[in-house]
N, C-alpha and C positions, 0 to 999 in steps of 0.2 A: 769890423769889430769895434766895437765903443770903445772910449778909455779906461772907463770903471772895471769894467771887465777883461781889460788886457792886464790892469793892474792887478785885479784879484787872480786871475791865474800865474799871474808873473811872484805871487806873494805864495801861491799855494805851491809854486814848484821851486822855489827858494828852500819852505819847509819843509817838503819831501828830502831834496837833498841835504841840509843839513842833519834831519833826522838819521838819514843813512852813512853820513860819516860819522855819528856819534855812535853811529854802531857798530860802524866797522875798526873806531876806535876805542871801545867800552867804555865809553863817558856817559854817566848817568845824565839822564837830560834833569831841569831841576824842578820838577812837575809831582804835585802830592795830592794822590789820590783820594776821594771820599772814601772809598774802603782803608787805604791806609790809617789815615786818621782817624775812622772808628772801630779799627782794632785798637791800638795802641791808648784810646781811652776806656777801652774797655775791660773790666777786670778779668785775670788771666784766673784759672785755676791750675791749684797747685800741680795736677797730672800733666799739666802743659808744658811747666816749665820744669821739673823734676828737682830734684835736690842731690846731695854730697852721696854720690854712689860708692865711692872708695873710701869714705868713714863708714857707712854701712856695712860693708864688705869684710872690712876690717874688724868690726863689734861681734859681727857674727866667725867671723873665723876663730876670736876669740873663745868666744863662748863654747866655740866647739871644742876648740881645743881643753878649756876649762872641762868638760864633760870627761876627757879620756885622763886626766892629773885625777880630777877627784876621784873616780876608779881607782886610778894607781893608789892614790892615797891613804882611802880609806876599804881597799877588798879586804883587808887583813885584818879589819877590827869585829870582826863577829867573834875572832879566835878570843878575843880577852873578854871574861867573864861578865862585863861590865856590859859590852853588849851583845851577849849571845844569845839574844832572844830578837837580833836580827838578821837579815837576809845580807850575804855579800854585796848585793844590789841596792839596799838601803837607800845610801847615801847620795849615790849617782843619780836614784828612780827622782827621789824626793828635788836633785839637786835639776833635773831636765823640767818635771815641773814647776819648780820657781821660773826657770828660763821660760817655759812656754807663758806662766802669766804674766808676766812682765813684758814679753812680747806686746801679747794681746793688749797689758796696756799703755804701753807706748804708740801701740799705731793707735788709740783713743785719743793720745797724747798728742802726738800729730796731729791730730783733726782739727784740734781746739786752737784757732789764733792767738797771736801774740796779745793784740789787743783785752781778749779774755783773762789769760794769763795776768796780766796787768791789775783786770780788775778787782782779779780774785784772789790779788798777794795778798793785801791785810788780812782776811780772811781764811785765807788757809795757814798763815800765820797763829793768828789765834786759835784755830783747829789743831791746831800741831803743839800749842803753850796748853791744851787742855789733857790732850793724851799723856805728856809729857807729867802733867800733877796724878794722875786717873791711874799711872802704873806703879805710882808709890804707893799707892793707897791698898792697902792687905784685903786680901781676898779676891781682888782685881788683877793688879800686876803678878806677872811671875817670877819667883827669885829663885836664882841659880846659883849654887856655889858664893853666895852672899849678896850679890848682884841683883837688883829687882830692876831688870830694862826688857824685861816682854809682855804680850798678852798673849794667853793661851787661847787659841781658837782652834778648836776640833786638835787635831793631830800636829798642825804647825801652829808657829810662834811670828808674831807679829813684832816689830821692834819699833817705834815713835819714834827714836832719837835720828833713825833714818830720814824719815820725814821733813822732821826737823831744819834740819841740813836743804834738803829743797823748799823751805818753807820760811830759813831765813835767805836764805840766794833768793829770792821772789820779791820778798820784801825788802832786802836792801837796796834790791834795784828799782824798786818801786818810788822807794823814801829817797833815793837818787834824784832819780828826774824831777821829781814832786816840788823838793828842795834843792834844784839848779842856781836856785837867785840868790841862796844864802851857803853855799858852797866856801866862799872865802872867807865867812864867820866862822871859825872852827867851830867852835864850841856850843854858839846858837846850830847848826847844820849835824854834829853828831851826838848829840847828849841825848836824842830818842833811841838813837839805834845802841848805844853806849846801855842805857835801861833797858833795853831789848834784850841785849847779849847776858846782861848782868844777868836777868831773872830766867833763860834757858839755861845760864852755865850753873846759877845754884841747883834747878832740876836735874841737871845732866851731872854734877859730880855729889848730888844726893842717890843718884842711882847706884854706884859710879860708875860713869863713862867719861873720863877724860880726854878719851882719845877723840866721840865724838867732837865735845867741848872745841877740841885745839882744831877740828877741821873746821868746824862753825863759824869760829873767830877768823882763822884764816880766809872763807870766802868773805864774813860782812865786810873784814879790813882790806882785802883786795880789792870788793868793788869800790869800800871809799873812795882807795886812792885812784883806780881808774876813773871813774866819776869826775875827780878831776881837783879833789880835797886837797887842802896848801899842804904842798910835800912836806914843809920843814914841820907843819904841830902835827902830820903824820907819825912819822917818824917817831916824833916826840909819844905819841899815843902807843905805836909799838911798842918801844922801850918799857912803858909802863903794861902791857899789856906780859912781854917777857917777863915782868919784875912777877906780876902778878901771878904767873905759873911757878916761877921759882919758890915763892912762899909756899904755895898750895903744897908741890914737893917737900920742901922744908917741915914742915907741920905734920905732912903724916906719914908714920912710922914705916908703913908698911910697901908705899911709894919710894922713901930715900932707900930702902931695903934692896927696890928692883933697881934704883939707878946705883948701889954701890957694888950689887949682882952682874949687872952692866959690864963696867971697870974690871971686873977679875971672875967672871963666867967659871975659872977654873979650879977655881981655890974650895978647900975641902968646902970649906963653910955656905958655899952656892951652891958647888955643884950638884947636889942633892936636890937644892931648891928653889928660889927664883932663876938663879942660871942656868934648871936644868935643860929648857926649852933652847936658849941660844946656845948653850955647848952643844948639845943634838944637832944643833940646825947647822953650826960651824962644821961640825963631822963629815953633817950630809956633804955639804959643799966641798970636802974634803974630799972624799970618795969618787965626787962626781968627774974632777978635773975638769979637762978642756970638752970631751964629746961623751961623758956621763959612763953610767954601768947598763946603759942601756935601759928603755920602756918597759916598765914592770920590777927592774931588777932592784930597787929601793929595800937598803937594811933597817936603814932608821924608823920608814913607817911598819916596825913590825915590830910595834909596842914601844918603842926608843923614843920615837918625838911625838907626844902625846897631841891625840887629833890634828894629822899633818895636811888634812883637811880641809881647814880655817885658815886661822893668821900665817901658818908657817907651807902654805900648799908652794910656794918658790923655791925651799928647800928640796921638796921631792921634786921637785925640776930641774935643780940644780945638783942632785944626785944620780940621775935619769939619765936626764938631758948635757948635764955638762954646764961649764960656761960658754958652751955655743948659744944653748937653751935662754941661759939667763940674760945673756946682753941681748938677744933675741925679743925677750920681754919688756928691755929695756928700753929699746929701739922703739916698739909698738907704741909703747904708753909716752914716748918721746910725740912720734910724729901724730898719735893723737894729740896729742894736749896743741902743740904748736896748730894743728889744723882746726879745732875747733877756736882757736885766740882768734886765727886769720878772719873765720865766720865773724865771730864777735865785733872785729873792727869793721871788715866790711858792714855790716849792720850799722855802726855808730859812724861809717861816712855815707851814708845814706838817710842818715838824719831817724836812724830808728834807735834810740839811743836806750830806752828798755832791752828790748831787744837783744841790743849788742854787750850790754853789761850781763845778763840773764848767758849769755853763750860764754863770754868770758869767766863769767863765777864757776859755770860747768867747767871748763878748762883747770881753772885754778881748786876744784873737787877732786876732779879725776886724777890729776899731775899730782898733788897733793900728797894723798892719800897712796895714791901707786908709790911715791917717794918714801911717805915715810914706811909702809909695809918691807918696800925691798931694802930700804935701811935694818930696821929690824930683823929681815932674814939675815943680813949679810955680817950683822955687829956692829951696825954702824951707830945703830942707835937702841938706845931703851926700847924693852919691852911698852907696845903700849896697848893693843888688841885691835889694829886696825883690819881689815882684808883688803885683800888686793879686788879693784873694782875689775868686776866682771870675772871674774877667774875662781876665788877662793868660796867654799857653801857658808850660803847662808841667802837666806829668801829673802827678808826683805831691804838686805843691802843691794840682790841684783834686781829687787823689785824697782827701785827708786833708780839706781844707775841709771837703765834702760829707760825711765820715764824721763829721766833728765836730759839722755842721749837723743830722746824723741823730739824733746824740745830745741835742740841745738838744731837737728834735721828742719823743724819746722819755721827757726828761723832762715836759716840758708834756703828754704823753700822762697820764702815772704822775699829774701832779697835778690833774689832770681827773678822772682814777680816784678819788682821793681826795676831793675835793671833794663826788663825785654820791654817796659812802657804800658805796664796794667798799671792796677792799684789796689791797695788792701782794703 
């Protein structure tokens, strides 16, 4: 046998055995396949990589659970005149199809990348600043009890100011990234979204909705400071942003009325009327104690807390259910909100920094708003007419929820993608 050939086999049975210790001691050999590498450059779909199965989970349990309160809440209202020309079913029938379209458009909602989303802020923005002037305008808008914030289409009621709310979270994250380079300028970086908020919040308390208002502010000013805006003229914009709700208060009549209703709920002079809703609702909570009067047994919703339905559906939970019920509530809308922030960051350390502000504003809507509602059940706070998300009737606040909950999904999809070594 030649040399060439003693060496080539003396090299080929070298590599057999070391192969075979690397096997017998699980050490990857360090060898990267052509198939390896064009997976991992190739874009993954989102069915591959799947998304947040346990906020899912979660949304819908809700919702279910939502389905059997609004029952409780409102079977008893066909008995008062007001609405006896409908079905004990009504409200629930009415309250399952908002969930079903909202569904349906969420998983649309899903569909549509981040990147889309992105381009489509300003613009849905402006879409949302138009319906928002179009329901003041008489003959157009619906006005309820003094209130002009819907459009009548066919049987149900559309509400803009919902919208809204997804339509400035879009755009302030948008105006975010856009304006990364002048971040440390206060005042050049927010005096567009500063006029943004200004001319939704004269809309939104021309209708009035304040309550909207104060959620709206809360996301653009959220994402400011996540964004990354110099904490100290932060702050300093808060302060004045407070000042600026305490005048509103101040000035009108019928506003200082519910926060001095507020402070003494019990006194002849409320309780007839702005406090009649939070005395009821303190009752409920009274009745309910530690594990409730039990599913169905609710006195207050039997003409006492007028449509317990809405804003005050935590009441009949907390009459029902107890305060098992309610910290129960509590808990949910806890480890959502912390679960979708997590999304958010993970997002923004993967350098998708739309993205991760757009899951975080959802976070700080949801958290929000569940705040300030179960404040108001509980007395904690002023009346203000918020609903609890996901829980409380009304169409087109679960309509937007679930579109926005879509979006959170859809980003934790994108950053699964990224993570396994596709691309968007």
């Amino acid at each position: 046998m030649s040399a060439p050939s003693s060496a080539s086999s003396w090299l080929g049975g070298l590599r057999q055995r070391l192969g075979g210790v690397a096997r017998a001691a699980h050490i990857p050999l360090p060898v990267r396949t052509h198939v390896r590498d064009s997976v991992r450059s190739a874009p993954l779909a989102v069915r591959e990589v799947g998304f947040d199965q346990a906020l899912l989970w979660v949304v819908i349990g809700l919702m279910l659970w939502s389905l059997v309160m609004v029952y409780s809440a409102s079977v008893a209202l066909p008995d008062n005149p007001k609405f006896a020309r409908y079905e004990h079913t009504h409200f629930v029938s009415r309250h399952g199809v908002f969930m079903l379209v909202g569904l349906l458009a969420a998983w649309g909602a899903f569909q549509v990348p981040m990147q889309t989303w992105e381009k489509a802020a300003p613009w849905l923005f402006m879409f949302a600043l138009l319906l928002l002037v179009l329901v003041l305008v008489p003959f157009i808008g619906k006005g309820v009890n003094g209130a002009r914030r819907w459009f009548a289409i066919g049987p149900f009621s559309f509400q803009p100011s919902e919208l809204a709310k997804l339509a400035v979270l879009l755009y302030a994250a948008d105006y975010m990234v856009r304006k990364m380079d002048v971040k440390e300028r206060f005042f050049k970086a927010v005096w567009p979204i500063a006029a943004a908020l200004l001319v939704v919040g004269m809309l939104l308390l021309a209708e009035p909705d304040m309550g909207a208002f104060m959620v709206i502010v809360v996301i653009a000013m959220g994402i400011l400071f996540l964004g990354g805006v110099n904490a100290r003229m932060f702050f300093v914009m808060a302060a004045l942003v407070v000042g600026a709700f305490a005048s509103i208060v101040v000035s009108s009549p019928w506003r200082r009325e519910r926060i001095f209703a507020y402070l003494d709920p019990w006194s002849e002079e409320h309780a007839l009327g702005k406090g009649y809703q939070l005395s009821h609702s303190l009752i409920a909570f009274g009745r309910g104690e530690v594990f409730g009067v039990g599913l169905g047994g609710s006195v207050e919703k039997l003409h006492w807390l007028p449509e317990a339905h809405t804003d005050f559906l935590l009441a009949v939970i907390g009459e029902e259910l107890g305060l098992v019920g309610v910290l129960l509530v509590i808990v949910i809308f806890m480890w959502m909100t912390r679960r979708i922030m997590i999304i958010g960051r993970q997002a923004i350390a993967l350098d998708q920094v739309f993205a991760g502000l757009v899951a975080q504003g959802v976070g700080l809507w949801v958290g929000f708003q569940a705040f300030i509602n179960i404040g108001v059940n509980l007395g904690a706070l002023p009346t203000k007419g918020l609903t609890l998300p996901l829980m409380s009737y009304g169409g087109s606040a679960i309509l937007f929820n679930l579109i926005a909950l879509a979006i959170v999904l859809r980003v934790d999809a994108e950053n699964r993608q990224l993570m396994h070594g596709g691309r968007l």
